[in-house]
N, CA, C and O atoms as a Tripos MOL2 file, in Angstrom:
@<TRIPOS>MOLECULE
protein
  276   275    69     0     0
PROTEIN
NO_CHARGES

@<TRIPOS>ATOM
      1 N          80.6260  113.4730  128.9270 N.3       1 UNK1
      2 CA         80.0120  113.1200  127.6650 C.3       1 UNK1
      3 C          79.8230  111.6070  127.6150 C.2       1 UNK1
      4 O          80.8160  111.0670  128.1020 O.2       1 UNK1
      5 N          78.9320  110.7480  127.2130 N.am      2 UNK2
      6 CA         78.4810  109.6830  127.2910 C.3       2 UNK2
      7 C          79.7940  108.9280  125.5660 C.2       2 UNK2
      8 O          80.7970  109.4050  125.0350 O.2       2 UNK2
      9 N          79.0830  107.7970  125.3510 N.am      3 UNK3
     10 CA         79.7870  107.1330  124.2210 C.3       3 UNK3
     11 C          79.3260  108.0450  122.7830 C.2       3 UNK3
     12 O          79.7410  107.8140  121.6480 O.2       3 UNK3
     13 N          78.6150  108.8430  123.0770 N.am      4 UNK4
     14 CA         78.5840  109.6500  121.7180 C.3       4 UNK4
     15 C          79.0080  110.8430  121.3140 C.2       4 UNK4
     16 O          79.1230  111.5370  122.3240 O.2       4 UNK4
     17 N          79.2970  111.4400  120.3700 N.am      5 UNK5
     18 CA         80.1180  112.5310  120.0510 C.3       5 UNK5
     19 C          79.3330  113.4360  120.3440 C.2       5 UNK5
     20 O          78.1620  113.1270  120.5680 O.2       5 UNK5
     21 N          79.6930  114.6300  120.4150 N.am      6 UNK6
     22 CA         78.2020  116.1480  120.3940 C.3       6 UNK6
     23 C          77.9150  116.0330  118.9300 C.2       6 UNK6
     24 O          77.0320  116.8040  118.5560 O.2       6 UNK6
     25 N          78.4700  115.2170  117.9460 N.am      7 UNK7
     26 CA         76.9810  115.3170  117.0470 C.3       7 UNK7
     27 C          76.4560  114.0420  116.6640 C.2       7 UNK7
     28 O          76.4560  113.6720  115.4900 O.2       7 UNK7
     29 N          76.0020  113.3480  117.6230 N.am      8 UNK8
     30 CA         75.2690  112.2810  117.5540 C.3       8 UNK8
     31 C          75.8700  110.8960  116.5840 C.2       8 UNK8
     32 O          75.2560  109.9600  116.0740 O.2       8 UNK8
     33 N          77.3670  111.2550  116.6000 N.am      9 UNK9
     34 CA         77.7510  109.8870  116.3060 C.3       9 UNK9
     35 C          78.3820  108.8180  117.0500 C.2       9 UNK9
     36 O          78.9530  109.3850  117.9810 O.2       9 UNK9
     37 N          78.5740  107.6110  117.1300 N.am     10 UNK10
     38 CA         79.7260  106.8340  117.5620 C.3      10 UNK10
     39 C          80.9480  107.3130  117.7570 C.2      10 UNK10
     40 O          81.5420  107.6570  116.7350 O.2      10 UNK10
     41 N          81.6320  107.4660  119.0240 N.am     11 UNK11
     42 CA         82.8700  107.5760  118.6870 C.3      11 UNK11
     43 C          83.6800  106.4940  118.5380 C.2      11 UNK11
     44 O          83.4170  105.6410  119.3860 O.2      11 UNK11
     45 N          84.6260  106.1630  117.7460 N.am     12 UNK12
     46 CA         85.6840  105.3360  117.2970 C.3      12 UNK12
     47 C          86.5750  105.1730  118.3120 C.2      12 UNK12
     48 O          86.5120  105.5660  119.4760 O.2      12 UNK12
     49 N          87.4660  104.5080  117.7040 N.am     13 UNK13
     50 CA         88.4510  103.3950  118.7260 C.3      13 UNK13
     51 C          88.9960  104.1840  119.9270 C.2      13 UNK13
     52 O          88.9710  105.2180  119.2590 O.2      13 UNK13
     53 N          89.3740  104.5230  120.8780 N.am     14 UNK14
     54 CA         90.1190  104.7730  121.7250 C.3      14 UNK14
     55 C          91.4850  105.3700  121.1220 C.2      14 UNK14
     56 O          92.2370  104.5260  120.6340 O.2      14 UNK14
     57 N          91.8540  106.5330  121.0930 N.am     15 UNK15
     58 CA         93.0750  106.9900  120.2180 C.3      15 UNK15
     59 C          93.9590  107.9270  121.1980 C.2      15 UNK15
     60 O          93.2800  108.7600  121.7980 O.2      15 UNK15
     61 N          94.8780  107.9410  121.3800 N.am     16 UNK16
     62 CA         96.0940  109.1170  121.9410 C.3      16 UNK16
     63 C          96.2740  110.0880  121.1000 C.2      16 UNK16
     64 O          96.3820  110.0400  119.8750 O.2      16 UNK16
     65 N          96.3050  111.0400  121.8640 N.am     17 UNK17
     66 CA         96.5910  112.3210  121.3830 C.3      17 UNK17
     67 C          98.4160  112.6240  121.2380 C.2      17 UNK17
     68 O          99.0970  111.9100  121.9750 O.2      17 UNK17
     69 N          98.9850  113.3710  120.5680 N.am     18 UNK18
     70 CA        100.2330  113.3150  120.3690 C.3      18 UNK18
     71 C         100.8460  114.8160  119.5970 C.2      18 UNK18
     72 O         100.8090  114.8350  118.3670 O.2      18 UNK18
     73 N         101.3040  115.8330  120.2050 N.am     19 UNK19
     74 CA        101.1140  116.6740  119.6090 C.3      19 UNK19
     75 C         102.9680  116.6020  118.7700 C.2      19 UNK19
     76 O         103.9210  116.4550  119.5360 O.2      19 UNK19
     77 N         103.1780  116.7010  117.5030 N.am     20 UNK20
     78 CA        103.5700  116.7820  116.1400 C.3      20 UNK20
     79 C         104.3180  118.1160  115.3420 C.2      20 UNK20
     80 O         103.7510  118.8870  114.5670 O.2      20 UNK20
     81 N         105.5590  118.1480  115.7080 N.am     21 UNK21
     82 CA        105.9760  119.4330  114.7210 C.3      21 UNK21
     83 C         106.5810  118.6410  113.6290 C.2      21 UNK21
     84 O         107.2930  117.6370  113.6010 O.2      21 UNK21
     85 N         105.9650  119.5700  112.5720 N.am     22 UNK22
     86 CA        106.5120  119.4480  111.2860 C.3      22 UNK22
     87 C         106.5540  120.6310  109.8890 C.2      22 UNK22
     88 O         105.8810  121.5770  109.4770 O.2      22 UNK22
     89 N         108.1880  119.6390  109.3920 N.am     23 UNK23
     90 CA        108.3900  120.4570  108.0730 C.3      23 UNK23
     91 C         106.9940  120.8910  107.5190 C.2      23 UNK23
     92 O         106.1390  120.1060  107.1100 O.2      23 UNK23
     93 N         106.8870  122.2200  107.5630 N.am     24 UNK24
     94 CA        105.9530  122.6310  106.3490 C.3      24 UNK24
     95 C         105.7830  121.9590  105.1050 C.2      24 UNK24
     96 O         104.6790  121.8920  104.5660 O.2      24 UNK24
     97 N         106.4690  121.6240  104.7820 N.am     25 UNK25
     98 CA        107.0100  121.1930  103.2150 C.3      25 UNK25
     99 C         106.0800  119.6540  103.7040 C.2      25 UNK25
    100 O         104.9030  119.7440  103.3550 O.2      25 UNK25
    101 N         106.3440  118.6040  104.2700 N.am     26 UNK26
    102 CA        105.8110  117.5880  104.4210 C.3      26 UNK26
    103 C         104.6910  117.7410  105.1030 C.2      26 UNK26
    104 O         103.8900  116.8080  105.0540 O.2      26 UNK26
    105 N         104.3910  118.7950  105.8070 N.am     27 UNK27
    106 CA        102.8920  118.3260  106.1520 C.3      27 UNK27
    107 C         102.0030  118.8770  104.6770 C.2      27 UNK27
    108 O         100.8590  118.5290  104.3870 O.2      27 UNK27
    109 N         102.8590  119.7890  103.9040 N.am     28 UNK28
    110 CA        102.1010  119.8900  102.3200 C.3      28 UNK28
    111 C         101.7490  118.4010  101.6520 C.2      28 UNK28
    112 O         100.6640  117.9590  101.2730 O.2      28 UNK28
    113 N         102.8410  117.9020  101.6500 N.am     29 UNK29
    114 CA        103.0180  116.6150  100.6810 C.3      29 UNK29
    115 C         101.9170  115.8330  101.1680 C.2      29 UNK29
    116 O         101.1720  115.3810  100.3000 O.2      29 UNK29
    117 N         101.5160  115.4440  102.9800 N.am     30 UNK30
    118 CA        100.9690  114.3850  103.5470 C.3      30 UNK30
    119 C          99.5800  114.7790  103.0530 C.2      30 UNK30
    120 O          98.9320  113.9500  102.4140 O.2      30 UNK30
    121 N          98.8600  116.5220  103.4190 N.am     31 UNK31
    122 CA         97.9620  116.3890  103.1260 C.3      31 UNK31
    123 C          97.7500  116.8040  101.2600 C.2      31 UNK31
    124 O          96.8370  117.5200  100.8490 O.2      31 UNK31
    125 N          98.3050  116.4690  100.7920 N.am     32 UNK32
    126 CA         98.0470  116.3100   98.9160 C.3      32 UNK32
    127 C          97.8140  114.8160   98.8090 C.2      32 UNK32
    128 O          96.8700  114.4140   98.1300 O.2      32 UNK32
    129 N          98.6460  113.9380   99.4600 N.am     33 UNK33
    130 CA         98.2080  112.3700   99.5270 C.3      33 UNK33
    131 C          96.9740  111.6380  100.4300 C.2      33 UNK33
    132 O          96.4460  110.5310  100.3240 O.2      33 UNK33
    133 N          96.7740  112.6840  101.2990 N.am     34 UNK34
    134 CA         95.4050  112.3870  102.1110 C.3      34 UNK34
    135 C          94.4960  113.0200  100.8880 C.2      34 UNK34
    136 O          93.5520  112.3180  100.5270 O.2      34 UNK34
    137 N          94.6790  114.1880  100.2660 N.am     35 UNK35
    138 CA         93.4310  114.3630   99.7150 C.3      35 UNK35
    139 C          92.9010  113.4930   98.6490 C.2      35 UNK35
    140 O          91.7150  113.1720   98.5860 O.2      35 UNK35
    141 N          94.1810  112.9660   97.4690 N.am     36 UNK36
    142 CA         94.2030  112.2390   96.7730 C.3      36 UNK36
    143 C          93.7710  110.6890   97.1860 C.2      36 UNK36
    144 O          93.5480  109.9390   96.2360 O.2      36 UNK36
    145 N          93.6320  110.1340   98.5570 N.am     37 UNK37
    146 CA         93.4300  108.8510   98.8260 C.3      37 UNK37
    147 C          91.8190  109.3180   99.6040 C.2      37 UNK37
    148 O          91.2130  108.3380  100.0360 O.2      37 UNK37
    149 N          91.2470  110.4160   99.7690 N.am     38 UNK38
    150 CA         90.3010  110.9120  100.6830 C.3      38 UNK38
    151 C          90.2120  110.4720  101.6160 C.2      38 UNK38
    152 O          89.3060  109.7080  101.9490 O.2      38 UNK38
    153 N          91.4140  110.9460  102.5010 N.am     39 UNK39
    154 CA         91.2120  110.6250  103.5400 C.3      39 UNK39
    155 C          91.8830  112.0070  104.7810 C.2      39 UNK39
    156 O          92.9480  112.5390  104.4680 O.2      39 UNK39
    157 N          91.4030  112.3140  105.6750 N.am     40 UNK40
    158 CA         91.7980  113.2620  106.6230 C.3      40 UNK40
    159 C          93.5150  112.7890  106.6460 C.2      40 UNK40
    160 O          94.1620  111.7740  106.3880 O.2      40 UNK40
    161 N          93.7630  114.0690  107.0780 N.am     41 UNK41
    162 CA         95.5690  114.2360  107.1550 C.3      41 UNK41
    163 C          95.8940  113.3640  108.3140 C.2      41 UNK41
    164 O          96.7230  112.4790  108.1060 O.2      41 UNK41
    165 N          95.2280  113.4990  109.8410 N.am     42 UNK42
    166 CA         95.5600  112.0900  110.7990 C.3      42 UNK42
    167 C          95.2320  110.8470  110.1510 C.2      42 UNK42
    168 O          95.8900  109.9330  110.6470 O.2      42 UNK42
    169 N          94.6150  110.5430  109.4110 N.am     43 UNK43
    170 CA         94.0450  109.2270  108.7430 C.3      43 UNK43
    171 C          95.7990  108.7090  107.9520 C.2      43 UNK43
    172 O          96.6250  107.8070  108.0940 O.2      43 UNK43
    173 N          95.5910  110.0700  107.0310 N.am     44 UNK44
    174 CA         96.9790  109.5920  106.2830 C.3      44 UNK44
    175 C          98.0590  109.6120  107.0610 C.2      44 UNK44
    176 O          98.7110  108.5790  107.2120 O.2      44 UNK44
    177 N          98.3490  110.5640  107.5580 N.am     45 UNK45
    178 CA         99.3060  109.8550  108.9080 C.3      45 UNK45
    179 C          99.8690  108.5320  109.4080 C.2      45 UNK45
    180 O         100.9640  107.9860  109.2700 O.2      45 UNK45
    181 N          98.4560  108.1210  110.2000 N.am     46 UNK46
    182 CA         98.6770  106.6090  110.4990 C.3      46 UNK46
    183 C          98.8310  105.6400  109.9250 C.2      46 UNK46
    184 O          99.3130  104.6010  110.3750 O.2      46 UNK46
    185 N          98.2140  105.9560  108.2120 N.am     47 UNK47
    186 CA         98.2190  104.6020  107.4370 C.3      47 UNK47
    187 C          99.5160  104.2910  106.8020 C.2      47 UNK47
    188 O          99.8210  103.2020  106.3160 O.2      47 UNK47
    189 N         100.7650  106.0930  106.8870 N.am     48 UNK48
    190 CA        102.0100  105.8020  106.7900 C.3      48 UNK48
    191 C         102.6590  105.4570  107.8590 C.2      48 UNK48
    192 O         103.6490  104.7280  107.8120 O.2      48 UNK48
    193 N         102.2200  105.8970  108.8430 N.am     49 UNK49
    194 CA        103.1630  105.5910  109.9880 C.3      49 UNK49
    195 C         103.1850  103.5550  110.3140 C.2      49 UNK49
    196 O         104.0760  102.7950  110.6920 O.2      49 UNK49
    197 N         101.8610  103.3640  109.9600 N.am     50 UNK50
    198 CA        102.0520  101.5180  109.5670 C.3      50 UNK50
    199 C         102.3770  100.8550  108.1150 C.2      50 UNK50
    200 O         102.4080   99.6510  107.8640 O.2      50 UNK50
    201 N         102.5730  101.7590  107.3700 N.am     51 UNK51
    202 CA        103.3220  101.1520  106.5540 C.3      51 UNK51
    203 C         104.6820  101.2980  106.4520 C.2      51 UNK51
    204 O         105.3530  100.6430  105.6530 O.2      51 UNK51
    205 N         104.9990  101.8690  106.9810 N.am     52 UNK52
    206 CA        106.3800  101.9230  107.7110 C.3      52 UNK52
    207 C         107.0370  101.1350  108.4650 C.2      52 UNK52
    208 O         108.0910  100.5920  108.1340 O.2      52 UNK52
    209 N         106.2530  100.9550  109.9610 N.am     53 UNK53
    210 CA        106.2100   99.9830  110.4510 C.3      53 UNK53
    211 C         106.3130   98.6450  110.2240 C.2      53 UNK53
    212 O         107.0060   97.8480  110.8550 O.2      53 UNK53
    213 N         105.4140   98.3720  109.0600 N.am     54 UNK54
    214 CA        105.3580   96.7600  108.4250 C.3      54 UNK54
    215 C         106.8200   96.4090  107.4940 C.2      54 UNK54
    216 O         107.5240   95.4120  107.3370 O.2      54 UNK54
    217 N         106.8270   97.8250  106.9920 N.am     55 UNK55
    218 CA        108.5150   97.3870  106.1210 C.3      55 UNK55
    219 C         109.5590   97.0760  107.1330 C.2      55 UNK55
    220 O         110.2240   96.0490  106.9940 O.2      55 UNK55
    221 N         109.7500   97.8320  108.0870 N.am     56 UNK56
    222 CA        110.4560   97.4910  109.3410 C.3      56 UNK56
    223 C         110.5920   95.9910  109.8480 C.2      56 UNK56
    224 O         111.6380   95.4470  110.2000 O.2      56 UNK56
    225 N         109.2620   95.4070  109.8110 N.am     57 UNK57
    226 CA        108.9390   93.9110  110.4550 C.3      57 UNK57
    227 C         108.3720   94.4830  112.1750 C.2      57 UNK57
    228 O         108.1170   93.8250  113.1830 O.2      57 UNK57
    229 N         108.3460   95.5450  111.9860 N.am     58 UNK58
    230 CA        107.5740   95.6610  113.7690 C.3      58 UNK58
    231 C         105.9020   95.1110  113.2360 C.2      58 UNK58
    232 O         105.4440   95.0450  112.0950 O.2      58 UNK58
    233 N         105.3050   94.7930  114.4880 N.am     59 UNK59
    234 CA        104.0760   94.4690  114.5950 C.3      59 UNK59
    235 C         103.2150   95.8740  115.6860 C.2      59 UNK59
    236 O         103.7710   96.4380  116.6280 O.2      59 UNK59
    237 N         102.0240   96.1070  115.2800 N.am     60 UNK60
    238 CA        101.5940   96.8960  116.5870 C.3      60 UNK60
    239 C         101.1310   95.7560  117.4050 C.2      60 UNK60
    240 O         100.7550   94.6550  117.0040 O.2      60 UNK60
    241 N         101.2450   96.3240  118.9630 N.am     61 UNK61
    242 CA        100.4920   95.5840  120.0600 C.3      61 UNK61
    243 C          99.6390   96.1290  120.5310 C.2      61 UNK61
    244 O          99.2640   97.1890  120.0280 O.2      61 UNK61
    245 N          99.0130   95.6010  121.6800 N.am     62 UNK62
    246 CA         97.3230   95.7480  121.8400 C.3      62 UNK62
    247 C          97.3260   97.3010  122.1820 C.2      62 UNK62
    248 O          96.4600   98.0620  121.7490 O.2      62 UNK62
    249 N          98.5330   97.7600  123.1200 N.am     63 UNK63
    250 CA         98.1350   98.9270  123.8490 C.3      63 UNK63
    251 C          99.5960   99.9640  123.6370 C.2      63 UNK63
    252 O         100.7430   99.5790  123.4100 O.2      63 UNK63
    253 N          99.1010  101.3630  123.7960 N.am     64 UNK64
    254 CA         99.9440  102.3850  123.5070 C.3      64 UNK64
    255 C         101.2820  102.3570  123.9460 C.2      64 UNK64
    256 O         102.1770  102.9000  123.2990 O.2      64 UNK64
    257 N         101.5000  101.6740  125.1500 N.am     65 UNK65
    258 CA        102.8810  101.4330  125.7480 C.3      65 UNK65
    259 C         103.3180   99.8920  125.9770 C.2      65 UNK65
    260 O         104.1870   99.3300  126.6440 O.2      65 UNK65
    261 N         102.4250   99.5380  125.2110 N.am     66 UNK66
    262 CA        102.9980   97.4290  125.4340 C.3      66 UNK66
    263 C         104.1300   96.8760  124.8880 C.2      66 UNK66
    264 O         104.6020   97.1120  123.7750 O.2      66 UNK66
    265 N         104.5730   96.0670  125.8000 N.am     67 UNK67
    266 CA        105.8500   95.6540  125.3110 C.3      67 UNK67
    267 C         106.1860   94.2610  124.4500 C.2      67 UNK67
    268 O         106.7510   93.2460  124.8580 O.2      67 UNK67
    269 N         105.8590   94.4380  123.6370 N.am     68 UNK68
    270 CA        106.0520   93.3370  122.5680 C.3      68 UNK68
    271 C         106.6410   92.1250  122.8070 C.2      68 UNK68
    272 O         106.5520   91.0820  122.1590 O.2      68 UNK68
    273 N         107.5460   92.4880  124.2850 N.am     69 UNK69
    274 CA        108.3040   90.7360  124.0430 C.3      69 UNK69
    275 C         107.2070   90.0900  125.2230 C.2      69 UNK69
    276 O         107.2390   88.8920  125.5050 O.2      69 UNK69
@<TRIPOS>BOND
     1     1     2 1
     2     2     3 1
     3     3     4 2
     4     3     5 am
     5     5     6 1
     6     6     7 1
     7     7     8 2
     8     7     9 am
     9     9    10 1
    10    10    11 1
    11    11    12 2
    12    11    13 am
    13    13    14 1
    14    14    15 1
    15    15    16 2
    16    15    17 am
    17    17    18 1
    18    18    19 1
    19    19    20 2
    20    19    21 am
    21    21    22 1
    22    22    23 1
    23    23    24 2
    24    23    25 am
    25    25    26 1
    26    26    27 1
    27    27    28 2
    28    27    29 am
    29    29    30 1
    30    30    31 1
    31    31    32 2
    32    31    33 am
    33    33    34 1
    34    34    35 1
    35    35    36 2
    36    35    37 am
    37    37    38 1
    38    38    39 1
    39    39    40 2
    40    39    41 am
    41    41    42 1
    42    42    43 1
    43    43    44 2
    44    43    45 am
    45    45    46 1
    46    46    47 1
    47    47    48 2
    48    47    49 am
    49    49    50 1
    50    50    51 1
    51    51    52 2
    52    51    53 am
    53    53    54 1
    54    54    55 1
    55    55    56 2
    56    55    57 am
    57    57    58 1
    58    58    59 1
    59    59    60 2
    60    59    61 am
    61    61    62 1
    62    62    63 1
    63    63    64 2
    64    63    65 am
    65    65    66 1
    66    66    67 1
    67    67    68 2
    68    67    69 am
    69    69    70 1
    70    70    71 1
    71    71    72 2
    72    71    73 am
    73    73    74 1
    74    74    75 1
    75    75    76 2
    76    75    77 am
    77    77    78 1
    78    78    79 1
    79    79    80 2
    80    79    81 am
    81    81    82 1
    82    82    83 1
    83    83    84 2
    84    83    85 am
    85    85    86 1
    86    86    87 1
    87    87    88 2
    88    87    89 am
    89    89    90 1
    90    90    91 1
    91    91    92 2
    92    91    93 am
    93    93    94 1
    94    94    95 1
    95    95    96 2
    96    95    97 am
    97    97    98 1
    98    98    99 1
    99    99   100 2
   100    99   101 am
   101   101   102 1
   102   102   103 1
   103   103   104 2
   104   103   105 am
   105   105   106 1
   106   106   107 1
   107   107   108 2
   108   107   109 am
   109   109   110 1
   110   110   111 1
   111   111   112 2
   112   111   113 am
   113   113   114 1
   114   114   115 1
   115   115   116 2
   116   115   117 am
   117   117   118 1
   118   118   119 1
   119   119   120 2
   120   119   121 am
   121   121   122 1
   122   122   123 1
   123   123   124 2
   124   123   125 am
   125   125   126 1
   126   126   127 1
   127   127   128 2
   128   127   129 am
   129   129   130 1
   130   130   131 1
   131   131   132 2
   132   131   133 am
   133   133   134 1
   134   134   135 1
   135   135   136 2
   136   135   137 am
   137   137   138 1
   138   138   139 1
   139   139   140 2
   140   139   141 am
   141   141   142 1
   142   142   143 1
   143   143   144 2
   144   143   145 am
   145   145   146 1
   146   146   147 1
   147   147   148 2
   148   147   149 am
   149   149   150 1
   150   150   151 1
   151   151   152 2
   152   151   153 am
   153   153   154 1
   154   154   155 1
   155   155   156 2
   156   155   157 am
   157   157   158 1
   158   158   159 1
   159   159   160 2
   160   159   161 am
   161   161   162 1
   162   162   163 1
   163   163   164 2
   164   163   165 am
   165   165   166 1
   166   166   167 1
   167   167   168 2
   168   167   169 am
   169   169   170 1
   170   170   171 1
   171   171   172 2
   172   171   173 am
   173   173   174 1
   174   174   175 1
   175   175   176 2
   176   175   177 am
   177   177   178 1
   178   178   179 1
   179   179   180 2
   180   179   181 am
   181   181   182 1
   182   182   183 1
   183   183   184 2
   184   183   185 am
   185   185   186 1
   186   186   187 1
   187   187   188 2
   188   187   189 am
   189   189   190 1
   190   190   191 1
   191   191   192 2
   192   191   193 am
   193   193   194 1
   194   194   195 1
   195   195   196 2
   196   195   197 am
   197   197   198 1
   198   198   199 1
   199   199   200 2
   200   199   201 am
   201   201   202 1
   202   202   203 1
   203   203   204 2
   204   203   205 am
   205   205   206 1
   206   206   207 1
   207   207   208 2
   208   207   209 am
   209   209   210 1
   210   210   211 1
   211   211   212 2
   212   211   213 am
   213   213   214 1
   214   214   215 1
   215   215   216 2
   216   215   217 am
   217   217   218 1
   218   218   219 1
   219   219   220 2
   220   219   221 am
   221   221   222 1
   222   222   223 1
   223   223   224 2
   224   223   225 am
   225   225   226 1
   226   226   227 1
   227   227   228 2
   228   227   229 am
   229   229   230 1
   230   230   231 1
   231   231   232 2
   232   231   233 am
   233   233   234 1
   234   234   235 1
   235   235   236 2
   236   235   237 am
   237   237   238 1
   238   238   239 1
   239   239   240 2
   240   239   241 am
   241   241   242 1
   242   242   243 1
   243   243   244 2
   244   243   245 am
   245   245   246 1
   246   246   247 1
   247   247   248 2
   248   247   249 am
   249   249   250 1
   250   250   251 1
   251   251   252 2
   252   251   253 am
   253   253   254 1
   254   254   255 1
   255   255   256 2
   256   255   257 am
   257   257   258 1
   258   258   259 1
   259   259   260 2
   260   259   261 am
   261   261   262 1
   262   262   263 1
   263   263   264 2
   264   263   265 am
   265   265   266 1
   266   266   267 1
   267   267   268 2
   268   267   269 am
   269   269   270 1
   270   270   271 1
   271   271   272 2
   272   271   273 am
   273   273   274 1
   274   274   275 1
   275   275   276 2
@<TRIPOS>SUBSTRUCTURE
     1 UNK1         2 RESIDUE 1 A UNK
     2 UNK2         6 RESIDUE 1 A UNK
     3 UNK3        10 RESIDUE 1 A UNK
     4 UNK4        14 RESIDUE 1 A UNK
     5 UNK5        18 RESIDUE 1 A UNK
     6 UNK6        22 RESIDUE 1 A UNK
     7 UNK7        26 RESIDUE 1 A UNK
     8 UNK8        30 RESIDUE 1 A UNK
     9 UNK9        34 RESIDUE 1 A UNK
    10 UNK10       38 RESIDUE 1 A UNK
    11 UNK11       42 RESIDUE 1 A UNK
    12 UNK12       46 RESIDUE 1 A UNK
    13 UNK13       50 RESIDUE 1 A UNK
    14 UNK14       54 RESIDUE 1 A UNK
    15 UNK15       58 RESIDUE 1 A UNK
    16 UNK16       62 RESIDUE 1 A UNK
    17 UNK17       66 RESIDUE 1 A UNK
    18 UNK18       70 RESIDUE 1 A UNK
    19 UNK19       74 RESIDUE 1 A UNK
    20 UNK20       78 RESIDUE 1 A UNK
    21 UNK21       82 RESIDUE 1 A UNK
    22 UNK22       86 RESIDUE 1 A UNK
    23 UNK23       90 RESIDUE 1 A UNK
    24 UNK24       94 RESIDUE 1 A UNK
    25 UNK25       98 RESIDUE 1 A UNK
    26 UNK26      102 RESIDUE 1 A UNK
    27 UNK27      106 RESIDUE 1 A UNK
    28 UNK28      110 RESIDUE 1 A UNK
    29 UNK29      114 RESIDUE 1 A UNK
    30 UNK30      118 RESIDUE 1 A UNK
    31 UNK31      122 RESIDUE 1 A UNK
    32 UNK32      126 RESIDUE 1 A UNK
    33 UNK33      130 RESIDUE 1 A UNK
    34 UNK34      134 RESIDUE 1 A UNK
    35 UNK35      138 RESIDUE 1 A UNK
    36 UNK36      142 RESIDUE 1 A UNK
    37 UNK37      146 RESIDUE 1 A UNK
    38 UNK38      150 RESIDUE 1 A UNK
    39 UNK39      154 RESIDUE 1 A UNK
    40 UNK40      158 RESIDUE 1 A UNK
    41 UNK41      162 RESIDUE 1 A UNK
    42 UNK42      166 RESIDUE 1 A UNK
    43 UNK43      170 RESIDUE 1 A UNK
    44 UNK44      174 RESIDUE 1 A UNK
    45 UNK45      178 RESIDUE 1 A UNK
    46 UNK46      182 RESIDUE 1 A UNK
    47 UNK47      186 RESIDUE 1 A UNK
    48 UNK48      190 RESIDUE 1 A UNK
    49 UNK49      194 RESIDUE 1 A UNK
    50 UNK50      198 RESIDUE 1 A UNK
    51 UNK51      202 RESIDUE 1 A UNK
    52 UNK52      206 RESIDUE 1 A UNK
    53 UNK53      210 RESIDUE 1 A UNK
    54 UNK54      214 RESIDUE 1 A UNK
    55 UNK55      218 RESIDUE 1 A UNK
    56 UNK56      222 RESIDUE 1 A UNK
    57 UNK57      226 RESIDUE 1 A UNK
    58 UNK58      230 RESIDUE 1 A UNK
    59 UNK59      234 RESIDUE 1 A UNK
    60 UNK60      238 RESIDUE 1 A UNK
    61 UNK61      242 RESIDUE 1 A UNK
    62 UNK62      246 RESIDUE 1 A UNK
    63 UNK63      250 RESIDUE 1 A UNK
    64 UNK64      254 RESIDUE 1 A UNK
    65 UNK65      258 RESIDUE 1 A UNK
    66 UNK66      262 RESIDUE 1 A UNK
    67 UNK67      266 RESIDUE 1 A UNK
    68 UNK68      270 RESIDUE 1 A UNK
    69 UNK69      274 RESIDUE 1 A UNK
């Protein structure tokens, strides 16, 4: 497949796949707050999984396995 999706869009950033078990109960909650912010349930995902992160004081780095120091 070339840089475009099969339906003729851009595809976006370069992303890892990661496959995810979870409480029923919280993947309810995540997608009631994705729907409420409109945004897809991976969307809301990530935008908690970095705000998380930021309370922490971690930073992301450039690449999926980079080592920060």
């Amino acid at each position: 497949m070339t840089n475009e999706s099969r339906r003729g869009r851009p595809r976006g950033p370069d992303k890892a796949a990661f496959a995810l078990r979870l409480d029923p109960a919280l993947l309810a909650a995540i997608r009631r707050c994705a729907d409420a912010e409109l945004r897809s349930v991976n969307a809301q995902m990530e935008v908690l999984l970095r705000e998380a992160l930021a309370r922490r004081g971690l930073r992301l780095t450039e690449g999926p396995d980079s080592d920060p120091s």
